[in-house]
Each structure stands twice: as C-alpha cells, then as structure tokens.
N, C-alpha and C positions, 0 to 999 in steps of 0.2 A: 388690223392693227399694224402700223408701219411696223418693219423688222428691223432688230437691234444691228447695228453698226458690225462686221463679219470679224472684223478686226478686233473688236474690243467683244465679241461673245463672251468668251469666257469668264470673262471680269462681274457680267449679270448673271442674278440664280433667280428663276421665277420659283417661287415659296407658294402658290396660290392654287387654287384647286381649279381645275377645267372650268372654263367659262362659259357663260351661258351662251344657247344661240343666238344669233344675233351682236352678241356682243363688240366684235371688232368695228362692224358698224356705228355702234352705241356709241363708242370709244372716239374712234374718228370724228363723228358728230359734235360728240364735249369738246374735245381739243380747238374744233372750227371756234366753236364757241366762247372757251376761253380765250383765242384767238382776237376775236371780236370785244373782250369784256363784259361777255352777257354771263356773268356768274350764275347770275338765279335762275336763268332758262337753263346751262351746263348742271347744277342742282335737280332741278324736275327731271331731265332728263333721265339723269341716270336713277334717278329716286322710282323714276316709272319703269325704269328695267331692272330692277330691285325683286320686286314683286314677281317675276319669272326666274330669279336666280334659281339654279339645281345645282349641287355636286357630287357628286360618284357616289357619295353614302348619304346625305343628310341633306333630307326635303326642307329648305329653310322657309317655305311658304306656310307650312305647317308650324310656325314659330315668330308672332306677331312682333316680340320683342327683339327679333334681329332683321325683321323689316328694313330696309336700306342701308344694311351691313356694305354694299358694292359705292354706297356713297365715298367709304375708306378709296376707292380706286381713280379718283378725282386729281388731275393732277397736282400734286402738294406745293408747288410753289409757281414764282412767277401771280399774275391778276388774281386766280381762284383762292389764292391762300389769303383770304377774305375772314373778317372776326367771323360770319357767320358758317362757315366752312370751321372752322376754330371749335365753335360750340356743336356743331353735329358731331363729330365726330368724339367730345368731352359727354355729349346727349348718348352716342351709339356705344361709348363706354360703360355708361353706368348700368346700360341694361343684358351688354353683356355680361361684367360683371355680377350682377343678380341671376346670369343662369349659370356661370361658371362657380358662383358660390353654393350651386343645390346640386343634388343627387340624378337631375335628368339626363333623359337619353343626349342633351345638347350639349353636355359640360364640356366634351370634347371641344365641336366647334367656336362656341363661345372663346373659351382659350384661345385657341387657334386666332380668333380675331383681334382678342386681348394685344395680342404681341404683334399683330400690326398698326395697330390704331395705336398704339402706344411707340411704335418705332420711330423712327427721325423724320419718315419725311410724313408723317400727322406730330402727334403730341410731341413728341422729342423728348422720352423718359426714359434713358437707358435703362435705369434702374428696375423702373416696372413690369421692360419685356424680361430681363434677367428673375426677375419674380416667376413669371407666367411660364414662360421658356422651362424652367425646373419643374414647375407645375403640369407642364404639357409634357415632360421626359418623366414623369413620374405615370401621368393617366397614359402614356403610349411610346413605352421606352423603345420597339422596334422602329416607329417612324422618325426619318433622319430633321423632319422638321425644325424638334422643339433643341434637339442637339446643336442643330444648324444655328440656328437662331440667339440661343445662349452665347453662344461662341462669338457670335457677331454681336451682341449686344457687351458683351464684354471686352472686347478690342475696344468698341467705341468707349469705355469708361476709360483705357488705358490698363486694362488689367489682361495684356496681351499672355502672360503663362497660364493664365486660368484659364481664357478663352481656349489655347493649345491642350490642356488638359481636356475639357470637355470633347474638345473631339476624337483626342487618342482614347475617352473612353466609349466614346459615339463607335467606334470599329467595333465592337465585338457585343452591341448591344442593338443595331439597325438591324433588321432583316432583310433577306435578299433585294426585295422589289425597291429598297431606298440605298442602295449602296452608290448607285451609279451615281445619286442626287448627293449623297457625302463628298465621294470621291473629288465631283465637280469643286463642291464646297471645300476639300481640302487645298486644293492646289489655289484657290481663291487664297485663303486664310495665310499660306506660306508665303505669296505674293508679297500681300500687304503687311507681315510682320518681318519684315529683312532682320532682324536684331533678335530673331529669338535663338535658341538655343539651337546647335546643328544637326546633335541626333536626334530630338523633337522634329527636326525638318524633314529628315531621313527617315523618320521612323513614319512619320503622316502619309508622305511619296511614296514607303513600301508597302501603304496599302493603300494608294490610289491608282498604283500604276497597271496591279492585273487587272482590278476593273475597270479601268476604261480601254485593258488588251481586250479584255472579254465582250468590250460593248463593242470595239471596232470588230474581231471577230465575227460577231452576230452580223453586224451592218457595218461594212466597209468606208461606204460613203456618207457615214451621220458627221456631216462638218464640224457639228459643235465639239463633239466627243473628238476628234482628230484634232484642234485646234486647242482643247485643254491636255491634252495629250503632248501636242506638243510645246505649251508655255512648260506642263511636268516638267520635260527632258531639258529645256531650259535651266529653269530654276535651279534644277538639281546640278547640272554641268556648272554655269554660271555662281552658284551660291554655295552647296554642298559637300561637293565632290574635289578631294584634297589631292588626289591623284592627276597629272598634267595630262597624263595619256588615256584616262577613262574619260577627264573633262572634257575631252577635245572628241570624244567618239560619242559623249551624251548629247555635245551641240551638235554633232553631224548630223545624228538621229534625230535629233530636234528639226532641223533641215529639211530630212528627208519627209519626216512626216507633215512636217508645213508643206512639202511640194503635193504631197496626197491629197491633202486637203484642198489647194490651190483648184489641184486638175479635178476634183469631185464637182466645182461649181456649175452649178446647172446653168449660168448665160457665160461659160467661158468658150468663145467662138475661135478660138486656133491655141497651140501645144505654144505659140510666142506669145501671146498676150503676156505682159509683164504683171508681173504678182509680188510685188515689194512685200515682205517678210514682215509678220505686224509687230517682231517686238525683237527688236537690234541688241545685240551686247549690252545689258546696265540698264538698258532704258526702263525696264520694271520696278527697280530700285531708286534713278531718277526721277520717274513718273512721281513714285511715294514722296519722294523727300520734295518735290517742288506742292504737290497736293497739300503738307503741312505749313511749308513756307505760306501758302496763298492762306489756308486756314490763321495764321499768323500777320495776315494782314504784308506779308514781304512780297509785293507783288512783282517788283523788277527783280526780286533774287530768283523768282520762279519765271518768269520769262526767260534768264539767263540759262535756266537752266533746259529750260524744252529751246534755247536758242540753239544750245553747245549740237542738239540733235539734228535740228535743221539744218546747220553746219555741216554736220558726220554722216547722215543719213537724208537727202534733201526729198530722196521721192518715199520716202515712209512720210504718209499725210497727217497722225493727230499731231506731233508736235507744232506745225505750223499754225494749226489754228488753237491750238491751247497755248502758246507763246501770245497771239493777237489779244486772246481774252485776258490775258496776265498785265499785258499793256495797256488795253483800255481800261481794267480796274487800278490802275498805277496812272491813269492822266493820262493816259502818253499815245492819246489817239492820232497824232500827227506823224506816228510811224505805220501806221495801220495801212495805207497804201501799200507803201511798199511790199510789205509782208503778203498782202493778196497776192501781190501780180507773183511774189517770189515762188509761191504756193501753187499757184497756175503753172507756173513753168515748170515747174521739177515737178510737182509728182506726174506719172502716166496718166494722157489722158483717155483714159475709160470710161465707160458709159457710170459702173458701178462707182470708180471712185469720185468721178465726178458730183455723183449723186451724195456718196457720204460727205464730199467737203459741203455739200449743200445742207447735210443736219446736223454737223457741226457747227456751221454757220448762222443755223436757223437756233441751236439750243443756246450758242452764245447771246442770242436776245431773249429769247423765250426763257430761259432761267435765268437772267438777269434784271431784275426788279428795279435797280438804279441808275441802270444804263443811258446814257446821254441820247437823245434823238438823231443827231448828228451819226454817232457811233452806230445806233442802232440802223439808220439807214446806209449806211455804207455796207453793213454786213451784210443787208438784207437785196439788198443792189448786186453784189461778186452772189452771192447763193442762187438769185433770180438769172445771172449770167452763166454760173455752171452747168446749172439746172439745162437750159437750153443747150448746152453743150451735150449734155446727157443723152436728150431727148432726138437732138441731130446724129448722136451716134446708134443710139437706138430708139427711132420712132414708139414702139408700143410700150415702151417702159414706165408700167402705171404708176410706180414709188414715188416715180421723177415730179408726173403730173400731180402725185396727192402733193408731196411738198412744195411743188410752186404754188397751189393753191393757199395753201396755208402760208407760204414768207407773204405770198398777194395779199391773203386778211392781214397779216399781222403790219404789213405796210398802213393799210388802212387806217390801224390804229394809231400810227403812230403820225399820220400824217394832218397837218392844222388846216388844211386847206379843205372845207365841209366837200365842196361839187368834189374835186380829187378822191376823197375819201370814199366818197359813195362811187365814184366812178372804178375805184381797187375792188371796193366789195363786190359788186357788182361781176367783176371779172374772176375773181375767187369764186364765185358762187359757177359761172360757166368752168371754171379748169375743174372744179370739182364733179359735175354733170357730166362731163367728157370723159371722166375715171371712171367714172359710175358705169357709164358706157361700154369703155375699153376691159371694163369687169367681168361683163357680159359675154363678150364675145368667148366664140370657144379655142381652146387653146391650140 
C-alpha cells in the first residue's frame, strides 16, 4: 500500500484491523483499476480477497453475512463512487446490522463495521456512526475504537464539546494496549477544534503527552509517534499556553523533536539534507479555517489563504499544491503554471519530497470528480516530471515508480486520442512490472 505523506501522518488514524495477506497487493491492484475505470473488475477483485479476510480475533470466513465486508475499503470517491458501489455497501449494511442486532459471538465486529460503512467517505450518516460508536463503547468500553469514532462522528455533526467530552471520558476508560491509539487521536481532535475551550485542550494534551513520552521511550525512532508528539508541543505552545516564556520553550521542544524525527528517516543520506518543518507557526489553524472556506464553496478565500504560506514559508510544500487545487476549483486554472514551477523551485529538491509533490499532484486529480481535462493534464504532466526528478535522485525508489505508473494510467483516461490511450496503458502496465521487480530484489 503506497505510504501516507510523512508530513501530514499524524493528521491520518488507521481505525481498521490488521489486513489480510496479501492485501497491499490487493489494494495497489483496485487503485490501478480505478485508475483505468474498470469499476466492476476493482468490485471482484477485492470481493474475491474478501473471502480470505482474518483479524486478530474474529474468523470472518466463518460468517457468510459479512462476506465482502473489505468491499467497505474500495476507494470512496473519485470513478469507483459508482450507484453500484452505493448499494453494496447499503447491501453490507443491512446484514451487518442483522448480526449486530443478535446475541452472537460477531455483534462485536459487525458494530465495528456499522461505523464504517456508515462513516463519510461510504454512506455519509454521521448520525448513525454516533449511534453505533456509543453502542461499540458500551459492548467494549476499554477499546479506544468506538471512543475514537464518537468523537469524530460528532465534530462532523458540529457538536464539537460533545465530541471533546467523549474523549476526556475515553482517558480513564481505554485500557493500556489502546491508549497510544487515543493519544494519536487526541492531539488529532485539538488540531481540528481551534475554538474549543482551553482547559479542555489542556486537559486532553495532559494526557497525550506521557504517552506518546512512553511510546518514544520504548522505541526512539517510531516516526509517527515523534511527529504527533511534536504537532502536541506545538499546539499546546501555539494555542494553549498563556505564559510567553513556557510558549516559546514548548515551540523549541517542538523543534527539537521535529529534528528527531527528521534524522530517524531511514533514506536520509547526510546530517544536511534539508528537512522543512511540516507545520510552520498558525498553519494548523490556517489549514482549518481555508478546509471550511473550500467546504463553503470560497474557493479563492482559501487559496489566499494557503497563498499567505507560500509567501511565509516557500519550501514547506502542502500549501503550494493545496492553493493550485483551491484555484482550479475557483476557474482560475490560467494561474496554475505559475504556481508549479513556483513550487519546483522553493521547495528542496529531494528525492522524498519530490515524490510527495507527486501525490499531491496525483490526489488533486484522482479526487476530483469535476476536474477539467485541461487542468487534469497539466497536473498530471509537473507530477510525471517530479517523479523523474525523484527517480534521477534515487534510482531504486519503488513509491516513485508505483506512482508514475498510476499518473501514466490515469493519463490514459483522461486522454481522447484511442492509439495515445492504449499507448499510456500500455506503458503503466510496464512501470508497474519494473516495481514489481524492484520488489523483489533484496534489500
């Protein structure tokens, strides 16, 4: 499975239970596929690794009516968000609910599914995970899951102090094995609610912050955990912290442990390699408030506002390419040049960061359903050009090659010219065989 963006970890919580083997495979495959527009081959596919699904407790093979429960893991939007993708998932509801309604050994995971197939990116029922979620914190009040879940299902209604309640009461009801997965989850939650209350903020932070001292204690070098650890010391400097001379000693430590974090990466090839900082003074509260604006349809208020970054910060890279997509959903694709090549030049170029401006580049088409062909090919063109920049700076860099493969298919689709078309798929299919390859090899 391509890995999430280093920069923006923290911001993602995988909720999901260990996947089966094979699965990143699996995954890779649908995505080709959606890639292509073959929905209903991306459907079999994963409907036929269904049927091998395992997880840590509960043999789902053994349980007909959640037969291709893993359907739920189909990409939710962009080509696949298909009426029939629609009804599976309204189909794999009803019979979960039928085991979560009985007394079986499966009510647990049923639940557990309830509240994703029901989350935003399938059904889009806040309401109903907020149901299940309470239902899941009642059958397994130590797992941080259905806490987790509540809380996020309620932010998204707008019922941001309720959401904060359920987690200040998630601390002293998770058992040890899911605190580290709260913790995560807290410092998520503080992020995205700038407006709540400050000892509420204080009071979440004072109990995320020894466990993720305790997780980096265990393991030093766990990036993710060092990297929530330090947006924590942020936040709290930045947002909470009324004192001038503690704020200024929580950003330092924020600082320092971003440098920790930095120097842990396993492809950092010298103590110079530049390491741009991934979250600058405000920009987390920024970020928020330009995310609502675009949800509000202001889409040059929110350009301006990932611009003021671009400006302040030029080689910290999401705002550049989250300012392009705020423009092309705003018309205003005739500045879209510019903004590549401005993007090219300031940030460092890295093999790694090169690479991220390339899936940033690639999700501003692939999750955009309305996107102009014009628009779409121009992104898809600078991502195919960093990419080789990547690949020039480091030959065996397999991520580089999966996503050239993929901007390559999704060219394809987007391209009106039949020979052309098949001549990209064609070529996606060999950058893809050459990964496959470079897979292989030993390390």
């Amino acid at each position: 499975m391509i890995a999430p963006l280093v920069a923006l970890a923290f911001l993602a919580l995988p909720l999901v239970a260990q996947a089966p083997q094979g699965w990143d495979d699996t995954h890779l495959r649908g995505l080709e596929l959606v890639s292509e527009g073959k929905s209903e081959e991306a459907i079999a596919l994963y409907e036929g690794q269904s049927h091998g699904l395992r997880t840590s407790t509960v043999p789902y093979t053994r349980l007909p009516t959640l037969t291709g429960c893993w359907l739920c893991s189909l990409p939710r939007r962009g080509p696949l968000r298909t009426l029939r993708a629609v009804a599976i998932w309204k189909f794999a509801a009803t019979h979960f609910r039928r085991v979560a309604g009985g007394g079986s050994e499966y009510r647990e995971p049923a639940v557990l599914q309830l509240m994703d197939v029901y989350g935003e990116d399938d059904l889009n029922q806040a309401g109903e995970v907020v149901a299940f979620a309470r239902l899941y914190v009642e059958i397994n009040p130590a797992s941080a899951i259905g806490h987790i879940q509540l809380a996020s299902a309620l932010r998204s209604l707008g019922r941001e102090a309720a959401a904060t309640e359920a987690l200040l009461a998630a601390r002293t009801a998770v058992g040890p094995d899911y605190e580290l997965l709260l913790a995560t989850s807290i410092v998520d939650h503080v992020l995205k609610t700038p407006a709540a209350r400050p000892e509420d903020g204080r009071a979440l932070l004072d109990y995320a912050q020894p466990v993720l001292d305790d997780a980096i204690a265990r393991e030093p070098t766990d990036r993710s955990v060092l990297l929530t650890k330090a947006a924590a010391l942020r936040l709290r400097g930045e947002r909470l912290e009324p004192d001038p001379n503690r704020k200024q000693t929580l950003l330092d430590e924020s600082d320092r442990v971003f440098d920790q974090f930095s120097e842990s990466s396993p492809n950092r090839t010298s103590p110079e390699e530049p390491a741009p900082n991934p979250l600058p003074p405000g920009y987390a509260e920024a970020q928020a408030e330009a995310e609502s604006l675009f949800g509000r349809k202001q889409f040059l208020a929110a350009a301006a506002i990932y611009g003021k970054f671009v400006t302040s910060h030029p080689k910290f890279l999401p705002p550049h390419y989250m300012r392009l997509g705020a423009l092309v959903a705003a018309g205003r694709g005739d500045e879209v040049d510019a903004g590549l090549e401005a993007a090219r030049a300031s940030v460092p170029a890295t093999a790694e960061l090169r690479c991220a401006a390339a899936a940033y580049l690639f999700e501003l088409v692939y999750r955009n359903e309305t996107i102009a062909a014009a628009d779409a090919m121009k992104f898809l063109a600078e991502a195919l050009l960093v990419l080789d920049e990547a690949m020039t700076l480091k030959p065996d860099y397999v991520e580089a090659l999966v996503y050239k493969s993929l901007v390559v298919r999704t060219q394809a689709r987007f391209e009106t010219d039949p020979d052309k078309a098949r001549a990209l798929s064609s070529e996606a299919d060999r950058l893809k065989a050459q990964a496959d390859e470079m897979r292989k090899q030993p390390f």
